[in-house]
mmCIF file of the N, C-alpha and C atoms, coordinates in Angstrom:
data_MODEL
# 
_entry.id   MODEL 
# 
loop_
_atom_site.group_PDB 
_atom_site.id 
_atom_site.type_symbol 
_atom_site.label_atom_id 
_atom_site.label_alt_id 
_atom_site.label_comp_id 
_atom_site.label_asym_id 
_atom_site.label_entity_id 
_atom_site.label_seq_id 
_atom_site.pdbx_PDB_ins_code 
_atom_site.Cartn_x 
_atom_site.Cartn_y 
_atom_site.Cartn_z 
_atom_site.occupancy 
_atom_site.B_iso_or_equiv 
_atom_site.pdbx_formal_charge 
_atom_site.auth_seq_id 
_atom_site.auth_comp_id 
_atom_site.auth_asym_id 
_atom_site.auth_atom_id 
_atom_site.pdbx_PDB_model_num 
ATOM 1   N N  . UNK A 1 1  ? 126.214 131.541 116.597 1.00 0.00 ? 1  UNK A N  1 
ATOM 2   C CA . UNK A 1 1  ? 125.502 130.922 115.509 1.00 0.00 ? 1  UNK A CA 1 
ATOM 3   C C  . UNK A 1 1  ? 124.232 130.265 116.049 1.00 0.00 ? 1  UNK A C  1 
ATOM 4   N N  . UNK A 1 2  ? 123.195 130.695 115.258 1.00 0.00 ? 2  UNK A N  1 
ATOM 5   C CA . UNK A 1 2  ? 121.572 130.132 115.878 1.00 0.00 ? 2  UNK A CA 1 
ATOM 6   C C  . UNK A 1 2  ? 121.771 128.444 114.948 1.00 0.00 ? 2  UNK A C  1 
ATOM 7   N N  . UNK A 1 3  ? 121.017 127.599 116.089 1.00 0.00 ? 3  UNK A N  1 
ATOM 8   C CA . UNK A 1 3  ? 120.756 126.508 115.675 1.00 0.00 ? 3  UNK A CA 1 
ATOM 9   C C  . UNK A 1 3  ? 119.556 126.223 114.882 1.00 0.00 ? 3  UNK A C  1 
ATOM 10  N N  . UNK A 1 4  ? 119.375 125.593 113.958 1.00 0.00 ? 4  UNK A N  1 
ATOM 11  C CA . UNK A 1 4  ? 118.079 125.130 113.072 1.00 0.00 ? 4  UNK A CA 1 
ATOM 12  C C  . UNK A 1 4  ? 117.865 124.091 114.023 1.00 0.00 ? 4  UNK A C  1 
ATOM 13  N N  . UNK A 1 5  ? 116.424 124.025 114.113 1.00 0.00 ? 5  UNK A N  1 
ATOM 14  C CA . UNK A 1 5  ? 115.539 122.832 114.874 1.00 0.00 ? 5  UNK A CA 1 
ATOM 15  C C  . UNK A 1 5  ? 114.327 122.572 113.786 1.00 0.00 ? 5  UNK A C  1 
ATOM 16  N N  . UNK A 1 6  ? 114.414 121.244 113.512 1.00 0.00 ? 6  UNK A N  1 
ATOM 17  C CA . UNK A 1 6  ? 113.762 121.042 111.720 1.00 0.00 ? 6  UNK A CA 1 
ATOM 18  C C  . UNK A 1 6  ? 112.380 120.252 112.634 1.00 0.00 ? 6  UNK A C  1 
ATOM 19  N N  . UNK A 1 7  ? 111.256 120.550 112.183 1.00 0.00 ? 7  UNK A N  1 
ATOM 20  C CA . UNK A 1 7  ? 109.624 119.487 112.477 1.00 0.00 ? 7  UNK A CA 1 
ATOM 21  C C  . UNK A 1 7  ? 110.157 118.354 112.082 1.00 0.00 ? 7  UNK A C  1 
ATOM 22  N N  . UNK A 1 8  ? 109.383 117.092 112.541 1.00 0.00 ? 8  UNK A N  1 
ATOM 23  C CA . UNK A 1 8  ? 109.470 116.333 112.213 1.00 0.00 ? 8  UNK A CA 1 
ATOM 24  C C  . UNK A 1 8  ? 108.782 116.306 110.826 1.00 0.00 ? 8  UNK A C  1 
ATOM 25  N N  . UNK A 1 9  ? 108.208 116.652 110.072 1.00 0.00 ? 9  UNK A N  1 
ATOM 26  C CA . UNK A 1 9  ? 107.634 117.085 108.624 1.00 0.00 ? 9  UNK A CA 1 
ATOM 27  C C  . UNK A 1 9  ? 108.685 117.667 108.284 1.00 0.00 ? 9  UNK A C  1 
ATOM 28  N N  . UNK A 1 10 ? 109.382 117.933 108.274 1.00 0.00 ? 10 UNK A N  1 
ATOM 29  C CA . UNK A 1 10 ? 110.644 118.883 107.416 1.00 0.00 ? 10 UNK A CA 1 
ATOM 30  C C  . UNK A 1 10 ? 111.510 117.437 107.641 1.00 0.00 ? 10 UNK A C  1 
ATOM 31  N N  . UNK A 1 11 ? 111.819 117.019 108.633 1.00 0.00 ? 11 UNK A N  1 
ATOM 32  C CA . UNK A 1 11 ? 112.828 115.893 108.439 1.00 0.00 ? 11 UNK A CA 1 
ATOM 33  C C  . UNK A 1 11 ? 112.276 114.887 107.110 1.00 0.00 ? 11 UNK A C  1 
ATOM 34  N N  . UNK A 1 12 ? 111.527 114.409 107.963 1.00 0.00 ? 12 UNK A N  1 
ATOM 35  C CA . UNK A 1 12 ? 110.555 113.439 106.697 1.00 0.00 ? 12 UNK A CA 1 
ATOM 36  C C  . UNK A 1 12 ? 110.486 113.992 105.376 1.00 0.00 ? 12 UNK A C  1 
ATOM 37  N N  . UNK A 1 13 ? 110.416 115.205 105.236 1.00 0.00 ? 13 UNK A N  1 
ATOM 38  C CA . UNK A 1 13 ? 110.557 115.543 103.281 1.00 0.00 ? 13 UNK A CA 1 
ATOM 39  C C  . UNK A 1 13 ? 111.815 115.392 102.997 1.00 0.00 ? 13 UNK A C  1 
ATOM 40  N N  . UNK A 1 14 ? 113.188 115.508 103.649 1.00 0.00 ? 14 UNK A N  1 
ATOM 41  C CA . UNK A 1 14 ? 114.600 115.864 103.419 1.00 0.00 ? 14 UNK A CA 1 
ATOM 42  C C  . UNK A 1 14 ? 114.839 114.443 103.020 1.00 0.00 ? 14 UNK A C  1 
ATOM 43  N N  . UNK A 1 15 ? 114.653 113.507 103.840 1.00 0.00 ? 15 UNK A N  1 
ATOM 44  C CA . UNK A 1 15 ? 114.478 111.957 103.684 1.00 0.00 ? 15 UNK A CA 1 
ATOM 45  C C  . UNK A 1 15 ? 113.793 111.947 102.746 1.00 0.00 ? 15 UNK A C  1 
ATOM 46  N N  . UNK A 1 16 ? 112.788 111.830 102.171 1.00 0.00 ? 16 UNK A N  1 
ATOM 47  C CA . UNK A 1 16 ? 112.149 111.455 101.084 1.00 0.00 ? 16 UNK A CA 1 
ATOM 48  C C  . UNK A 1 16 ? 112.600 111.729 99.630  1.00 0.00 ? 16 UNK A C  1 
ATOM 49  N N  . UNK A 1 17 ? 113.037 113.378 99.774  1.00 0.00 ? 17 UNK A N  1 
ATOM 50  C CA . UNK A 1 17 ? 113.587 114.172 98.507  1.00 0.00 ? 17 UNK A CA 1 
ATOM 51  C C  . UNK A 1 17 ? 115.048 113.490 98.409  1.00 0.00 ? 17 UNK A C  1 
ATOM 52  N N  . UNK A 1 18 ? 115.851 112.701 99.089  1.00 0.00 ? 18 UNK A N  1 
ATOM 53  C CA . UNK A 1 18 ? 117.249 112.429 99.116  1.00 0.00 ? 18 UNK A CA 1 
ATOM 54  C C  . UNK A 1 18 ? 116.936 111.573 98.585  1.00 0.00 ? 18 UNK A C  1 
ATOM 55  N N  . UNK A 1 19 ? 115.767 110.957 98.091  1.00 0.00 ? 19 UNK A N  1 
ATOM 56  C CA . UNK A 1 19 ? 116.043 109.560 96.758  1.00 0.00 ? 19 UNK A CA 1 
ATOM 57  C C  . UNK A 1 19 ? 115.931 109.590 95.446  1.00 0.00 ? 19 UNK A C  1 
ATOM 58  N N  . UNK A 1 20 ? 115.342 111.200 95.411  1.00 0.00 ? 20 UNK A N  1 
ATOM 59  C CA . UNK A 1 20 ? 115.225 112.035 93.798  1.00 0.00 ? 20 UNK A CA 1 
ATOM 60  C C  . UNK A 1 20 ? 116.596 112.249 93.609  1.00 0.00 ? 20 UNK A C  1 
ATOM 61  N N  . UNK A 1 21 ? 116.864 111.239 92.072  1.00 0.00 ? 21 UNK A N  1 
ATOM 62  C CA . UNK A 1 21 ? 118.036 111.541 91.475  1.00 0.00 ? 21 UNK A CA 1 
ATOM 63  C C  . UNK A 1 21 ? 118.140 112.284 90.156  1.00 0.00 ? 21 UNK A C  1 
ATOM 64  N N  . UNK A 1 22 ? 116.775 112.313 89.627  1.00 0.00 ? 22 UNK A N  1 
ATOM 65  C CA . UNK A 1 22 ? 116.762 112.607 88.175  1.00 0.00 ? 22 UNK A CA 1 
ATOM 66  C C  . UNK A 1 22 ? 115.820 114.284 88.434  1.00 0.00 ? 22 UNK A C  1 
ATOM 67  N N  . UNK A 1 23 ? 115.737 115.113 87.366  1.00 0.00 ? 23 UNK A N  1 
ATOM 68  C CA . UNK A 1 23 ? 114.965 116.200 86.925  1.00 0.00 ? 23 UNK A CA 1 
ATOM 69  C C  . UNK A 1 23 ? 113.724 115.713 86.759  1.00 0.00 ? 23 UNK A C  1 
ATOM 70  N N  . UNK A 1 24 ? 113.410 114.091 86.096  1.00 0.00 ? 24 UNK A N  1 
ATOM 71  C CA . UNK A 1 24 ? 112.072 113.843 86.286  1.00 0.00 ? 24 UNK A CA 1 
ATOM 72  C C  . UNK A 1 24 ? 111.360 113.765 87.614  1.00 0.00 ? 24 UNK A C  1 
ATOM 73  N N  . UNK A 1 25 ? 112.239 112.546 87.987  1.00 0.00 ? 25 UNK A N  1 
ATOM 74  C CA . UNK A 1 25 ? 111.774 112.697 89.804  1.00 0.00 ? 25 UNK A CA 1 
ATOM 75  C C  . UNK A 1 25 ? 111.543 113.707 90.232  1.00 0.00 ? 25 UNK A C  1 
ATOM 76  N N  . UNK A 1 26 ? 112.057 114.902 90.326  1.00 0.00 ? 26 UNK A N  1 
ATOM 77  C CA . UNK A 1 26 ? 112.334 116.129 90.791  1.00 0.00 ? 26 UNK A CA 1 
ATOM 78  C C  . UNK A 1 26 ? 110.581 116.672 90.421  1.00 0.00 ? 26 UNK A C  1 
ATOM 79  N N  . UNK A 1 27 ? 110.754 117.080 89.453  1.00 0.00 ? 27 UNK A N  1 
ATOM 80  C CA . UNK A 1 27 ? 109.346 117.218 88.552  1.00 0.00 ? 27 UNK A CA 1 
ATOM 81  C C  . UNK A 1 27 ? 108.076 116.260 89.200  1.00 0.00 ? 27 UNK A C  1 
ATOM 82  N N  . UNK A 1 28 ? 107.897 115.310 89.144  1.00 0.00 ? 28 UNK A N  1 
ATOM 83  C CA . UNK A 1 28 ? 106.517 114.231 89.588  1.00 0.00 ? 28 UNK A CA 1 
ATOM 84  C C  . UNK A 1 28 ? 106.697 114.674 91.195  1.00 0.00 ? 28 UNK A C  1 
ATOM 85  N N  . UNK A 1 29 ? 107.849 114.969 91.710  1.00 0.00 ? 29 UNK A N  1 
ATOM 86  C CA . UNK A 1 29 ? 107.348 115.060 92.854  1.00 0.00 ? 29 UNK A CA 1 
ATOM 87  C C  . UNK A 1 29 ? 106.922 116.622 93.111  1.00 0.00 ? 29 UNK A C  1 
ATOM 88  N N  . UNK A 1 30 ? 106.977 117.792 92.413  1.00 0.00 ? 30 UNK A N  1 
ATOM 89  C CA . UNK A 1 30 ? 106.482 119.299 92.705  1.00 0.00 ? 30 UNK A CA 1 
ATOM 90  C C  . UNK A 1 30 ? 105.383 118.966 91.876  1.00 0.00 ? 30 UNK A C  1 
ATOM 91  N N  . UNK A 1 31 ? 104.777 118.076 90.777  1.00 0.00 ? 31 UNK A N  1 
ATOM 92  C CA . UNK A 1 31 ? 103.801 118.074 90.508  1.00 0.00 ? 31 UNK A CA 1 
ATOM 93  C C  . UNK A 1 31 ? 102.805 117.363 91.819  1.00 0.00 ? 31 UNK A C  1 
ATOM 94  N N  . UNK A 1 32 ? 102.890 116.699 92.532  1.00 0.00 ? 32 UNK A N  1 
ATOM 95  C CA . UNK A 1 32 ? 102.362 115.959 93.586  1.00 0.00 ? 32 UNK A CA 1 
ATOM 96  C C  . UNK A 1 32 ? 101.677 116.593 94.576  1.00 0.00 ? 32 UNK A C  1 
ATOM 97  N N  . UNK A 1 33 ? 103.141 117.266 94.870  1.00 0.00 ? 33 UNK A N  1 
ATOM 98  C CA . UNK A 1 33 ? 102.984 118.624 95.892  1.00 0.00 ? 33 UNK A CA 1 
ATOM 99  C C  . UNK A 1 33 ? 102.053 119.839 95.631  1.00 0.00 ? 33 UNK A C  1 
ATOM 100 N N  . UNK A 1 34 ? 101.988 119.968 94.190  1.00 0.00 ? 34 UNK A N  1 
ATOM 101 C CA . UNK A 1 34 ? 101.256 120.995 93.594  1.00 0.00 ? 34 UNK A CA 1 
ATOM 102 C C  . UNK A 1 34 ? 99.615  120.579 93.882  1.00 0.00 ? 34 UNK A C  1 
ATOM 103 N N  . UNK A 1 35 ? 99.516  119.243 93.506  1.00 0.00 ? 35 UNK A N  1 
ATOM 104 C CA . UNK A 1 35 ? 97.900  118.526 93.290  1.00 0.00 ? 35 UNK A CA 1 
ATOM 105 C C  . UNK A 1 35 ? 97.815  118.441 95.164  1.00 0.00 ? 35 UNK A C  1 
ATOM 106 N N  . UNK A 1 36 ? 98.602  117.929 95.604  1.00 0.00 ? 36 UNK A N  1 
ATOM 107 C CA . UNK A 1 36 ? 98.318  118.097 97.315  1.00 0.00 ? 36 UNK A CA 1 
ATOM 108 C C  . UNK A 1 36 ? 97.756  119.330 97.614  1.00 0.00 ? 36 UNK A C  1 
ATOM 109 N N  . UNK A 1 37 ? 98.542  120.598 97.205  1.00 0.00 ? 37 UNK A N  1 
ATOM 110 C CA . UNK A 1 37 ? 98.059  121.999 97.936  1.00 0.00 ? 37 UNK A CA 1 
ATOM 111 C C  . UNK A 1 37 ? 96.782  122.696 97.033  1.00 0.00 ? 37 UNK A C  1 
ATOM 112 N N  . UNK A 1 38 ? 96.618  121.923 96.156  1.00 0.00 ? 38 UNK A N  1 
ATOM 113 C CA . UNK A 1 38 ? 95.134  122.358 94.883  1.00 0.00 ? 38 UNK A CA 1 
ATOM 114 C C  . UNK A 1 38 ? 94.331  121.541 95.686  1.00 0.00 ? 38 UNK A C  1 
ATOM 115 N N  . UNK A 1 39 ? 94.380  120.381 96.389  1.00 0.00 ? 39 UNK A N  1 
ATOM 116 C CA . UNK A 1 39 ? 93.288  119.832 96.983  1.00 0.00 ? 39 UNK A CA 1 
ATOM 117 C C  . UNK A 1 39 ? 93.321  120.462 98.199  1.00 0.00 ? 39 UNK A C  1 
ATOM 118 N N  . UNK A 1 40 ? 94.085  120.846 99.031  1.00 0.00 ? 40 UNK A N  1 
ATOM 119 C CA . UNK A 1 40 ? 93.804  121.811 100.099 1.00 0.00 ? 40 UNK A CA 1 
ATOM 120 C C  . UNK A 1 40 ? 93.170  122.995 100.480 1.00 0.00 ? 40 UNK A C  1 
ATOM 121 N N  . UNK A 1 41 ? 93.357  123.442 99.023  1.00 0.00 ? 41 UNK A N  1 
ATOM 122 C CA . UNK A 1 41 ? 92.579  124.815 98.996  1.00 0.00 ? 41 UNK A CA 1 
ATOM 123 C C  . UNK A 1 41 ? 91.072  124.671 98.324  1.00 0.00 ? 41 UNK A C  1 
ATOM 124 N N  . UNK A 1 42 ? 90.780  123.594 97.494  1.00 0.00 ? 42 UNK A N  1 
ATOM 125 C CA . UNK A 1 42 ? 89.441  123.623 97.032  1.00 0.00 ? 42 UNK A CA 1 
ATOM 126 C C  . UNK A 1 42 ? 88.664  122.902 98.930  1.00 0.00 ? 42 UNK A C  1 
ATOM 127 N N  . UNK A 1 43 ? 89.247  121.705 99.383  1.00 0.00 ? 43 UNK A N  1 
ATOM 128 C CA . UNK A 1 43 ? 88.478  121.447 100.196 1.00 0.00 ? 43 UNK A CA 1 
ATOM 129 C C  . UNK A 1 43 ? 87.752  122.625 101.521 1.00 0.00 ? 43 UNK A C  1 
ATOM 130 N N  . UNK A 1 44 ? 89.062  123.829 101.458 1.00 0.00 ? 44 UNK A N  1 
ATOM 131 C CA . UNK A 1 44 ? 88.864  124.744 102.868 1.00 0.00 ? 44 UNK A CA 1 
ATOM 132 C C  . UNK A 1 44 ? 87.733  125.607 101.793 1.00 0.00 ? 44 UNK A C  1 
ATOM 133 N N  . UNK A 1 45 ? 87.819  125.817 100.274 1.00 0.00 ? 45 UNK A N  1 
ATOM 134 C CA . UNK A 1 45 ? 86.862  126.734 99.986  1.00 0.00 ? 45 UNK A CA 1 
ATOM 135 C C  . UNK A 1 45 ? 85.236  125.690 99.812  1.00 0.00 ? 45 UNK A C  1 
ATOM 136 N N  . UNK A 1 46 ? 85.599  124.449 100.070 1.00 0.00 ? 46 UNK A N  1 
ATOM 137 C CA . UNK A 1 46 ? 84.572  124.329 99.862  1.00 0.00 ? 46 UNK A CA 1 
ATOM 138 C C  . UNK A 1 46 ? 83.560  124.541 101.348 1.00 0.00 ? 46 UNK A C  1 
ATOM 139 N N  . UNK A 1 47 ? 84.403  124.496 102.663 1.00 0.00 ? 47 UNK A N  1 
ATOM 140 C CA . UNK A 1 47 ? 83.816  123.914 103.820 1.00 0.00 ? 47 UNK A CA 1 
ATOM 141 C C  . UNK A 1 47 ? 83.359  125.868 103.945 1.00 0.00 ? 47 UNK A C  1 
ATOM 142 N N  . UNK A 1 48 ? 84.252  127.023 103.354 1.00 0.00 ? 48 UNK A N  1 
ATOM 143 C CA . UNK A 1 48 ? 83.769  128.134 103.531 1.00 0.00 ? 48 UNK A CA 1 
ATOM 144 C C  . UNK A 1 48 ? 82.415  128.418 103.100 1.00 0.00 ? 48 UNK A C  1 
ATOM 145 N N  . UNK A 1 49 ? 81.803  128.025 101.700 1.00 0.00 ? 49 UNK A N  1 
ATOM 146 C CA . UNK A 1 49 ? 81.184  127.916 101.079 1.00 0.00 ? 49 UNK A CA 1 
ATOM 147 C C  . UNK A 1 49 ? 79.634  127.130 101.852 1.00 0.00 ? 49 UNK A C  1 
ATOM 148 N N  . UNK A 1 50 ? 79.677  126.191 101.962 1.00 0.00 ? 50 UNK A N  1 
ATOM 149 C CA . UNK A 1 50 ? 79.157  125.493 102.895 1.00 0.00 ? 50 UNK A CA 1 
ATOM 150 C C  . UNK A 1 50 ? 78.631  126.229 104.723 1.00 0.00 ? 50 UNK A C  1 
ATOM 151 N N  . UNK A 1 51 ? 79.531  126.976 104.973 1.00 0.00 ? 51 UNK A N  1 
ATOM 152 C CA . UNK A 1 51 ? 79.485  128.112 106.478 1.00 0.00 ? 51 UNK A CA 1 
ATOM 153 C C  . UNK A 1 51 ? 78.692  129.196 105.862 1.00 0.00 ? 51 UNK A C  1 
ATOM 154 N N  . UNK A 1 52 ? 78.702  129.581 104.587 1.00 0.00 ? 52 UNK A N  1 
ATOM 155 C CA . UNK A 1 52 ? 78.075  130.705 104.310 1.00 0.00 ? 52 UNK A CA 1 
ATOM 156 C C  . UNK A 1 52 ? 79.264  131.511 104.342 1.00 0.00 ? 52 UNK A C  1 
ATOM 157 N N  . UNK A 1 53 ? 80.624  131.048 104.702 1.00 0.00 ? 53 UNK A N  1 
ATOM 158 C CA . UNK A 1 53 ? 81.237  132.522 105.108 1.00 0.00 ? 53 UNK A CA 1 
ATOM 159 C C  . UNK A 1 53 ? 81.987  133.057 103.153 1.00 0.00 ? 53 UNK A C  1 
ATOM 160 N N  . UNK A 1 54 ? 81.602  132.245 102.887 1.00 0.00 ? 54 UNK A N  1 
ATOM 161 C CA . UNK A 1 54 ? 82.091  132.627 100.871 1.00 0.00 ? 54 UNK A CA 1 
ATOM 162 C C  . UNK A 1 54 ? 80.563  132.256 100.046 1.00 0.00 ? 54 UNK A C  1 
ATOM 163 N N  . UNK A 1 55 ? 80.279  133.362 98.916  1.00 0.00 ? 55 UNK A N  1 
ATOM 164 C CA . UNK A 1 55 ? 79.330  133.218 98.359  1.00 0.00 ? 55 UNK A CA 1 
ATOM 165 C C  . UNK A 1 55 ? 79.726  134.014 97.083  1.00 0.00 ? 55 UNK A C  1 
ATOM 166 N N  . UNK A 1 56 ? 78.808  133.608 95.761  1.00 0.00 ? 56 UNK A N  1 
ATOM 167 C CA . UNK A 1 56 ? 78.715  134.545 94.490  1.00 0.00 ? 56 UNK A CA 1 
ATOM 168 C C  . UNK A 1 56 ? 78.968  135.945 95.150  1.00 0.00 ? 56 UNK A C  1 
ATOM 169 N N  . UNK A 1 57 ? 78.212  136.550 95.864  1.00 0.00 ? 57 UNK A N  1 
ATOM 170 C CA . UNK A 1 57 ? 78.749  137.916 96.386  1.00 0.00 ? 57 UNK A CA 1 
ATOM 171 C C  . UNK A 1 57 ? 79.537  138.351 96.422  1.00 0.00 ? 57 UNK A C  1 
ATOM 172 N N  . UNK A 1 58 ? 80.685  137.680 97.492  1.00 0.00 ? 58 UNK A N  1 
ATOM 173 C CA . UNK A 1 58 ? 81.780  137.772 98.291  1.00 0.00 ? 58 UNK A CA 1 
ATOM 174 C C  . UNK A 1 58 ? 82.775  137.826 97.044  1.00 0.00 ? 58 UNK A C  1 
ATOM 175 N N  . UNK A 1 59 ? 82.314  136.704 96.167  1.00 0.00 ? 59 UNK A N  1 
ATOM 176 C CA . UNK A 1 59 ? 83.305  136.558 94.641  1.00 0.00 ? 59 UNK A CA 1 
ATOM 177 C C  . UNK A 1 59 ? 83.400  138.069 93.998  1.00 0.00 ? 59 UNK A C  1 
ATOM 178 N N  . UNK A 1 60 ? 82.297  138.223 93.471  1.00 0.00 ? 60 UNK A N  1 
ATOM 179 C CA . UNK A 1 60 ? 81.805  139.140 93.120  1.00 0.00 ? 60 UNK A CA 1 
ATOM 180 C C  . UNK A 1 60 ? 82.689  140.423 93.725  1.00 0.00 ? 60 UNK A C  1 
ATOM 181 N N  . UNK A 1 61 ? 82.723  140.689 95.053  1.00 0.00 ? 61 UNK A N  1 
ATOM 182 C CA . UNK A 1 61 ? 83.235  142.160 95.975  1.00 0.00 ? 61 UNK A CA 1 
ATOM 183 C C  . UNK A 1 61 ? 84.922  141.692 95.557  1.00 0.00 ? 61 UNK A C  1 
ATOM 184 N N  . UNK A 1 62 ? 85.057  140.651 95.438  1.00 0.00 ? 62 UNK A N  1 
ATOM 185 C CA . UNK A 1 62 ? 86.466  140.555 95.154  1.00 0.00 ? 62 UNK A CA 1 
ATOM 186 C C  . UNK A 1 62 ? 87.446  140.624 93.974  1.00 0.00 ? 62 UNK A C  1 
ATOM 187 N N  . UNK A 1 63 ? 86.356  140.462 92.803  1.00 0.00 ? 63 UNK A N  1 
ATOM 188 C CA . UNK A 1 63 ? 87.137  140.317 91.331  1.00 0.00 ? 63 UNK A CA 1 
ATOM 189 C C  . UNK A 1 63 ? 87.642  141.836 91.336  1.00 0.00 ? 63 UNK A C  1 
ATOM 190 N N  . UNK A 1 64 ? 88.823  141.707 90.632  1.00 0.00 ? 64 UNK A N  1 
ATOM 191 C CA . UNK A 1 64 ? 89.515  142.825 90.242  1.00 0.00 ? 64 UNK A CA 1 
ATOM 192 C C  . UNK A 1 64 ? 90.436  144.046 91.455  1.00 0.00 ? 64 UNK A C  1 
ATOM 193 N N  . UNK A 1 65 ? 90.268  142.974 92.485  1.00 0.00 ? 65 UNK A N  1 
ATOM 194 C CA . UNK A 1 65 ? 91.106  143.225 93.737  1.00 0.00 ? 65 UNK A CA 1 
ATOM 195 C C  . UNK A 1 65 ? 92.660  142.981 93.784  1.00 0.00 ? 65 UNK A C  1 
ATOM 196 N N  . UNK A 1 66 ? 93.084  144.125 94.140  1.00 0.00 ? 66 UNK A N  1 
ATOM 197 C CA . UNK A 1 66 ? 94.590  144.017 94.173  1.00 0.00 ? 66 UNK A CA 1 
ATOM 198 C C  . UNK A 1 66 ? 95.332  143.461 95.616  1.00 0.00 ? 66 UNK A C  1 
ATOM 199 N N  . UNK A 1 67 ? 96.092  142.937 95.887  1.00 0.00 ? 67 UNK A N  1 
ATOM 200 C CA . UNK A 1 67 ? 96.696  143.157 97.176  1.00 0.00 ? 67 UNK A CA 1 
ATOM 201 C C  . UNK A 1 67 ? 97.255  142.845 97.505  1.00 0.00 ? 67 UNK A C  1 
ATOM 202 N N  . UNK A 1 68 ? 98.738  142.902 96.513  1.00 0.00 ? 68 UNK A N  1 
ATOM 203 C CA . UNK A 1 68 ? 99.606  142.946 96.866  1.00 0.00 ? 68 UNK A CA 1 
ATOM 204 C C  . UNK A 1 68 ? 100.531 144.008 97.366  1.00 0.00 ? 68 UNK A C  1 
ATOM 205 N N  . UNK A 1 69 ? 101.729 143.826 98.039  1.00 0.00 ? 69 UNK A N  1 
ATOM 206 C CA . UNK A 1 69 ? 102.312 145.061 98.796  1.00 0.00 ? 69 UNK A CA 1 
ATOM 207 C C  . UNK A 1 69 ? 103.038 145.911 97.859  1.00 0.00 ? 69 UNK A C  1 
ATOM 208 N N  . UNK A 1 70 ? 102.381 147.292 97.820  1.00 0.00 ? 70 UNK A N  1 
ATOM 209 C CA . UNK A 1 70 ? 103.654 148.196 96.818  1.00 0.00 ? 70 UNK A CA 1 
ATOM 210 C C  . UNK A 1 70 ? 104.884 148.249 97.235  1.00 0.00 ? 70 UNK A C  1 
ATOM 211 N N  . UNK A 1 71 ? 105.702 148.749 96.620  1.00 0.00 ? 71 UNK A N  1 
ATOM 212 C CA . UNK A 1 71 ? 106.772 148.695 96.699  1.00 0.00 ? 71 UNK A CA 1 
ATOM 213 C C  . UNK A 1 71 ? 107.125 149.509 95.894  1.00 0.00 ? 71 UNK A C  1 
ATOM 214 N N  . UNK A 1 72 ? 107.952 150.594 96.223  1.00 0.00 ? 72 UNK A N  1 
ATOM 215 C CA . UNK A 1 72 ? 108.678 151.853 95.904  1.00 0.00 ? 72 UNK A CA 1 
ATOM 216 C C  . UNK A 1 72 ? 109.678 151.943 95.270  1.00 0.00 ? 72 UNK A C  1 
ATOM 217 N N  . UNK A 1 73 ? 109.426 152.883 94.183  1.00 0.00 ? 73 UNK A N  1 
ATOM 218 C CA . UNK A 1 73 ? 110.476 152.122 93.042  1.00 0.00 ? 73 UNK A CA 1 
ATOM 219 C C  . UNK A 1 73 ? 111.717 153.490 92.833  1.00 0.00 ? 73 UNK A C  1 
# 
């Protein structure tokens, strides 16, 4: 049997989530988490943006891009 070895970030959420007792709690805290990883991703697009390495262009070459993995049915 393989052992789990948890980050210290994985400990610290297990602790934190063990004081959510209700469906609301439950809820405010994936809403939290949600606004945490929406600010993560606007700040990295903004610093791309800023490098030049993302532009109207780049948007542009990308709308209507697929890519996700097929899968055989």
């Amino acid at each position: 049997m393989e052992t789990i070895t948890f980050t210290p970030a994985q400990v610290q959420v297990f602790k934190l989530v063990s004081h959510i007792k209700t469906a609301v709690g439950l809820e405010k805290l994936r809403q939290q988490l949600a606004a945490f990883y929406a600010k993560q991703i606007d700040e990295e697009m903004d610093q791309l943006r800023e490098s030049g390495q993302f532009d109207e262009k780049k948007l542009q070459e990308l709308r209507g891009s697929h890519f996700r993995t097929p899968y055989k049915k």
